[in-house]
Every structure is written in C-alpha cells, then in structure tokens.
Residue frames relative to the residue before (quaternion, step in Angstrom):
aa qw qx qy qz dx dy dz
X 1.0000 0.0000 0.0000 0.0000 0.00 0.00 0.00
X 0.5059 -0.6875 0.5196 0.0374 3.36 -0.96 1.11
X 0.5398 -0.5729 0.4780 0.3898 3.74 -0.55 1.54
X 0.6380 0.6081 -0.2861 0.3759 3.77 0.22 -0.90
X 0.6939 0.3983 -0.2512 0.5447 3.56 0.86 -1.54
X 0.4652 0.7499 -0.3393 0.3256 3.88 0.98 -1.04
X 0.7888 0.4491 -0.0802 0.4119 2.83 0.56 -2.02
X 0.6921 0.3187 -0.3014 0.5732 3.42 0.45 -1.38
X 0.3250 0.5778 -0.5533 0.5044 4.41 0.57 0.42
X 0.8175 0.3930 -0.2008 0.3701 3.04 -0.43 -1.55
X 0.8196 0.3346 -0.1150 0.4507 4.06 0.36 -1.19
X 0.5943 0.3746 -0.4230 0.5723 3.45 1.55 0.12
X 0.7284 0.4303 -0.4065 0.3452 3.65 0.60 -0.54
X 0.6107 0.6308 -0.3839 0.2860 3.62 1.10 -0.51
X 0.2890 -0.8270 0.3797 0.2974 3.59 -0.18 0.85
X 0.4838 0.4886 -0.4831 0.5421 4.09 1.19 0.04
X 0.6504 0.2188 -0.4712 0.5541 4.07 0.44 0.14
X 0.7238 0.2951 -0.4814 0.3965 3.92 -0.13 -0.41
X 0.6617 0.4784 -0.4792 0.3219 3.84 0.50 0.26
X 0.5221 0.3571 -0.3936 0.6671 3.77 1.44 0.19
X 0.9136 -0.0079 -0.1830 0.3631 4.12 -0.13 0.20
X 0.6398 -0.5877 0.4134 0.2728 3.53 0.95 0.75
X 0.8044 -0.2152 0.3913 0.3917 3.16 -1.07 -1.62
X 0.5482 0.6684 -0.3919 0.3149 3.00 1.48 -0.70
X 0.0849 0.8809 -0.4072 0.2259 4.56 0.80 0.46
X 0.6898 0.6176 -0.3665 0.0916 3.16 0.41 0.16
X 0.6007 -0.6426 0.2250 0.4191 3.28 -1.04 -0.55
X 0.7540 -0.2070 0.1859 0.5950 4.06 -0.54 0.73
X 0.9466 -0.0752 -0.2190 0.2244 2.76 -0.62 -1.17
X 0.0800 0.7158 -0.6521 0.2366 3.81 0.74 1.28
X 0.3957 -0.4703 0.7035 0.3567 3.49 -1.59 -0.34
X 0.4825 -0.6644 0.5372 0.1927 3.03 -1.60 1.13
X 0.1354 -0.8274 0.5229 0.1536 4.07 -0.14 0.44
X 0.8037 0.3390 0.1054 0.4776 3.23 0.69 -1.59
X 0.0225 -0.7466 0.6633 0.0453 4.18 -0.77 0.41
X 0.4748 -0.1865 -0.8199 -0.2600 0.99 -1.58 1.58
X 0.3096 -0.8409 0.4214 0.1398 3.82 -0.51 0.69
X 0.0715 -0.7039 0.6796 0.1938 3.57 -1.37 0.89
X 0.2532 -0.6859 0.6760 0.0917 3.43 -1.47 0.58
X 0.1175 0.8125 -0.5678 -0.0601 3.41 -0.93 -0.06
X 0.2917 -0.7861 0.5423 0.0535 3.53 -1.43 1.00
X 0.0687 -0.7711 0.6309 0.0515 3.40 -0.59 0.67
X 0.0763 0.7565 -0.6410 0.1048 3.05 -1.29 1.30
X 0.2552 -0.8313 0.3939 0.2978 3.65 -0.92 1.01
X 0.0934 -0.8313 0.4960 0.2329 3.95 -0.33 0.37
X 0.8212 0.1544 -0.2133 0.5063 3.81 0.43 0.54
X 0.0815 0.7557 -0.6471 -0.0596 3.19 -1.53 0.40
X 0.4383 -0.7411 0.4905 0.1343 3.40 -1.13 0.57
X 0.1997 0.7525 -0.6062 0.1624 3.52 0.69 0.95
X 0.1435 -0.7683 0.5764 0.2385 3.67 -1.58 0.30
X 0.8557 -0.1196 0.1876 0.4672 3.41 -1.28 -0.51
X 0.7501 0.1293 0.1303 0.6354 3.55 0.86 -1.37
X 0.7622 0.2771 -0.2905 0.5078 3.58 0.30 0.84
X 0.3481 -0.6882 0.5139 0.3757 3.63 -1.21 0.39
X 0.7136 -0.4448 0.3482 0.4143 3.14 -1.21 -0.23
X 0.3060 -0.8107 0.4889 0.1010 3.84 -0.75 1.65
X 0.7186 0.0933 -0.0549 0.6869 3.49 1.30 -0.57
X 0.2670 -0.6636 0.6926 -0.0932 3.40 -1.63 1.50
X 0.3468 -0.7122 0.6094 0.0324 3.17 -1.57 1.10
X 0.2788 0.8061 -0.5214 -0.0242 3.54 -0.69 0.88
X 0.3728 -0.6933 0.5644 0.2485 3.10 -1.29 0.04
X 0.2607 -0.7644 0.5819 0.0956 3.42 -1.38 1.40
X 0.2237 0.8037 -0.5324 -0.1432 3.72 -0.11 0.34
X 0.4332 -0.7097 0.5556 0.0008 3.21 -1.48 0.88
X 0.0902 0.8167 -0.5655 0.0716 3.34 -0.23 1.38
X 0.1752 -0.8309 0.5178 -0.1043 3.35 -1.16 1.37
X 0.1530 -0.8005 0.5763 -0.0605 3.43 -0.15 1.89
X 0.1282 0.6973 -0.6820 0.1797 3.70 -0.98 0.86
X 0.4727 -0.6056 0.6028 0.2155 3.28 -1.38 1.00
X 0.7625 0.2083 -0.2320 0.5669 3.64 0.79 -0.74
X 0.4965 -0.7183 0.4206 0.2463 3.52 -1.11 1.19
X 0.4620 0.6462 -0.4916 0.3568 3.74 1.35 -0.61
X 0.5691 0.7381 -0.1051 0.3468 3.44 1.01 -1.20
X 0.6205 0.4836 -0.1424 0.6007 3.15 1.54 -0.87
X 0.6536 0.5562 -0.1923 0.4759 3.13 0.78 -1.71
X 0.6466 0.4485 -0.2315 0.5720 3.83 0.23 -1.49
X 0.6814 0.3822 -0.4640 0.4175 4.10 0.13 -0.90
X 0.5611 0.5925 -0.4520 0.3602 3.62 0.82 -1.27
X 0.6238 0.6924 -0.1727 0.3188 3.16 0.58 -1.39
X 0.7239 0.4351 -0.0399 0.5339 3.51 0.70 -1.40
X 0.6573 0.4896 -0.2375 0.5214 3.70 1.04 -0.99
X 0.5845 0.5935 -0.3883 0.3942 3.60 0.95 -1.17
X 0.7691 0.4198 -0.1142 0.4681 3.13 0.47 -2.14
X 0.6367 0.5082 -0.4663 0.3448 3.82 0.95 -0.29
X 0.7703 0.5121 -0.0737 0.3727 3.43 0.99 -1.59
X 0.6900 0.5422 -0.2944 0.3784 3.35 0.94 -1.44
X 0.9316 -0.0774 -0.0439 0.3525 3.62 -1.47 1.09
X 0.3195 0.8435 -0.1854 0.3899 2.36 1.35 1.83
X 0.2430 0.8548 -0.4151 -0.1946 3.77 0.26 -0.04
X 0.3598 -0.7386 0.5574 0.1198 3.01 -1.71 0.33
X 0.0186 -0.8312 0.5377 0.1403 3.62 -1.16 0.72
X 0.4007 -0.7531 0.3342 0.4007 3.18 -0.58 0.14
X 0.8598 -0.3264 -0.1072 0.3779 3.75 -0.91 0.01
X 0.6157 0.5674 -0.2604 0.4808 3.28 1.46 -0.66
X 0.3371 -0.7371 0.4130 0.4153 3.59 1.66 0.08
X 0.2732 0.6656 -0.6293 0.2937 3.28 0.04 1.45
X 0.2841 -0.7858 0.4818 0.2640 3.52 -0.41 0.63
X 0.3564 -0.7918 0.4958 0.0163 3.68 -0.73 1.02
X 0.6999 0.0506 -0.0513 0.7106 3.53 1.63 -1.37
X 0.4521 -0.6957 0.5358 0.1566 3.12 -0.42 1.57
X 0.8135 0.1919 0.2500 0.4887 3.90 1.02 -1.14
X 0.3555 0.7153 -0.6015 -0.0137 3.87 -0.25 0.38
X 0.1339 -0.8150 0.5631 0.0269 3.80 -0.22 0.49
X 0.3312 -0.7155 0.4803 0.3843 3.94 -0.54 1.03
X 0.4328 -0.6444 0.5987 0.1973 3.48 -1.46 0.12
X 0.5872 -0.5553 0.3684 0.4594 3.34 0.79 -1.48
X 0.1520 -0.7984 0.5813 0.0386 3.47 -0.90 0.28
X 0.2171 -0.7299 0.6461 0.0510 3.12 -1.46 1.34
X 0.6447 -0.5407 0.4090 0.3531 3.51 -1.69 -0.20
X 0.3627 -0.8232 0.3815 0.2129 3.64 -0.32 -0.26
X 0.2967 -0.7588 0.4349 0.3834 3.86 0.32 0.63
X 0.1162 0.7556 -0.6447 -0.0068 3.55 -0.80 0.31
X 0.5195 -0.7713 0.3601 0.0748 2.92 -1.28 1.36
X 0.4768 0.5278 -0.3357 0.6176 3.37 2.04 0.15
X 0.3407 -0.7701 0.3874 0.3752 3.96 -0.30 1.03
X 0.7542 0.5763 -0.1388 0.2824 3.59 1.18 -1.09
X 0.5005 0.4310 -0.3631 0.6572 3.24 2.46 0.29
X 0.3485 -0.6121 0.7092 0.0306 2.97 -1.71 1.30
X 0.1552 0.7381 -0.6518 0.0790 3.56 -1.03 0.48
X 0.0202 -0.6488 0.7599 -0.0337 3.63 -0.63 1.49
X 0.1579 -0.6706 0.7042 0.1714 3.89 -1.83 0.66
X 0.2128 -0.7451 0.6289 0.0643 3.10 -1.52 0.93
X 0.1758 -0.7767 0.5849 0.1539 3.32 -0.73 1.21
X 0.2018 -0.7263 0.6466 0.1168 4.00 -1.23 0.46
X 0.3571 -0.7489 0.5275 0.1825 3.91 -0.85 0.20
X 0.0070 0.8532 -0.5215 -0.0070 3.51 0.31 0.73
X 0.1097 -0.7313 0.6715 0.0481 3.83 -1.34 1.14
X 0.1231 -0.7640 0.6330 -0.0202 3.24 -0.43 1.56
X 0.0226 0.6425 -0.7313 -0.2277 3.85 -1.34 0.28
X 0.5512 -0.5877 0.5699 0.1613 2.83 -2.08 0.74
C-alpha cells in the first residue's frame, strides 16, 4: 500500500472528517465540485541515502487544504485532523507500517479571492522507512 492509498484510508474512513465533507476527499490536483472539500498533497523533502545504500528513511510532507463556505467547518475540520493524524502511525492491512511518524507542523489561512470560501492548509511531517 502506497503512502497515498494510507492517507486517503485514514481521512475517508474517519467519520468526524466524513461528517464535515462527505465524499468530497481528494487529492490536489482534482477539481473542486462540491463544499465542503479536503484535498491533500504529498510531497517528499528529504532522504537519507549514502555512498553504498539507498535511502532507509524518507521525509515527507502531507498538506491538507480545506475549502468551506462556512468557517465553523474549517475550524471543527482543523480540529478533527489534528487529533486524528498527529504522532501517529499507520500501516496498512497486512500490518506493515508505511508512516513510520506523522506529526502536525501547523496551519495557516489562505487568501481566496471568492469572499464566502474559507481555505486554511495544514501541513503534517511524515517519516517513512523503506
């Protein structure tokens, strides 16, 4: 299972995130159809390869971006995502661990250029070994 499949597991099955966005789950670079909506990007920023080995543990980053028309919505998801994800790990079905580690980082609002959409991103640190 694939950091990717893990994740979208974890935030589609949890029922305090599917009761603020349903179906709406996806990943960046979907089109948004429906509010409210989480998206999420994964991106790796480090690895630890040497002379004579690849790399045994990877660094990524999960960010989470959350559009609602109604800002409670935002607030409450922040909530729910914090306490769902942070200093956490996850394996996948055969109980292999995939995220060795996700820890929250921190999360800002987002300007948007539509007054009645709110959009705060949350970033998470993930430590994956290979």
């Amino acid at each position: 299972m694939s950091v990717e499949e893990v994740i979208y597991d974890v935030l589609s099955n949890d029922v305090n995130v599917t009761n603020i966005f349903g179906s709406n789950i996806f990943p960046l670079s979907a089109k948004k159809s429906k509010l409210p909506a989480l998206m999420y990007r994964i991106f790796i920023t480090d690895t630890n390869e040497t002379k004579l080995t690849p790399s045994l543990k990877d660094f990524y980053i999960l960010r989470l971006h959350i559009f609602s028309e109604d800002y409670m919505d935002v607030i409450n998801a922040v909530k729910h995502l914090r306490n769902l994800l942070d200093f956490k790990e996850f394996s996948d079905d055969e109980d292999n661990v995939v995220i060795d580690l996700i820890k929250f980082e921190s999360f800002t609002d987002e300007y948007e250029e539509k007054p009645e959409l709110f959009n705060r991103v949350m970033d998470f640190s993930m430590h994956i070994f290979n």
